[in-house]
N, C-alpha and C positions, 0 to 999 in steps of 0.2 A: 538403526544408526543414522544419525546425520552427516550430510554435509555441508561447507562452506563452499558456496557457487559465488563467482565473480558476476553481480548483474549488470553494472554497468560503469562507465567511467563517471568521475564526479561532473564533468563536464556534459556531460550530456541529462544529467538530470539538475539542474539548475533551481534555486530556490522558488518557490510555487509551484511549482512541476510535478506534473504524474505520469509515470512510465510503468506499461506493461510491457512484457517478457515472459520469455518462459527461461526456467531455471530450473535445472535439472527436469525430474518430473512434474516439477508446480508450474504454472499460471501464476505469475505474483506482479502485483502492483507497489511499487518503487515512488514514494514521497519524499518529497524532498518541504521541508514546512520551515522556512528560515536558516536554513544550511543545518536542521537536526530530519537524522533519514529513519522515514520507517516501513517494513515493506506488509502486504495484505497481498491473501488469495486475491486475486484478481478478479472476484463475483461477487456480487451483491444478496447478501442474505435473505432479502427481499425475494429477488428476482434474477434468473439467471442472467444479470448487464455486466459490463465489467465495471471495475471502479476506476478503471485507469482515465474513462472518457468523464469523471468529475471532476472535482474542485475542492480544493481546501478551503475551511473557514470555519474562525473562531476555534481553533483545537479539533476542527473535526475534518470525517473523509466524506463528503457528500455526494452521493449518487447520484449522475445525471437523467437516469431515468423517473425516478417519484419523488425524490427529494430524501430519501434515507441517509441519517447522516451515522457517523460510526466514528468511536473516540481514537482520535490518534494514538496515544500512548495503549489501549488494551483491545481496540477493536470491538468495544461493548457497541451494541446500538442506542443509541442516544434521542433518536426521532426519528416518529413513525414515518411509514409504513411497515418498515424496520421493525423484527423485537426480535432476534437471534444475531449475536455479536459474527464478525469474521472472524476468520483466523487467520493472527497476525504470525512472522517471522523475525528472531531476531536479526539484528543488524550491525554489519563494520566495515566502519570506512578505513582504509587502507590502500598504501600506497599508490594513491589517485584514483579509486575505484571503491564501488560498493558493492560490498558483500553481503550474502544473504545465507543464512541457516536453514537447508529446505532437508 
């Protein structure tokens, strides 16, 4: 069974922004990609890094360690070193805050 964990205020994840947290039992990383939010395990496919310490671009979550990038909308991996997608969470925003499906 799941549930809806409150990860963070809108305000504190701000557009271009990547915030880890833990929520509930998960590690998840908190994107914020033009005021649309999507959250990711907070590890890299790749390699055990997190992805909170990357960067968005061009539609994607880029890894700060090799360059592995991962699609926003499904978490597919997109560019190597990368070839096994994350797992993503879904997401609502609500009454000033973001929520997360963990």
């Amino acid at each position: 069974m799941s549930d809806w964990v409150r990860a963070c205020a809108l305000d504190d994840c701000p557009p271009g922004k990547l915030l880890g947290m833990q929520c509930g039992e998960a590690e998840i990383c908190v994107v914020n990609a033009e005021g649309t939010f999507y959250a990711f395990e907070n590890r890299c496919s790749h390699q055990d890094f997190p992805l909170s310490e990357g960067a968005i671009e061009d539609g994607t979550l880029e890894c700060a360690l090799h360059g592995a990038r991962f699609d926003l909308e499904t978490g597919r991996a997109v560019a190597l070193p990368a070839i096994r997608p994350v797992r993503t969470y879904a997401v609502e925003v609500r009454d000033g805050a973001v929520y997360v499906e963990v």
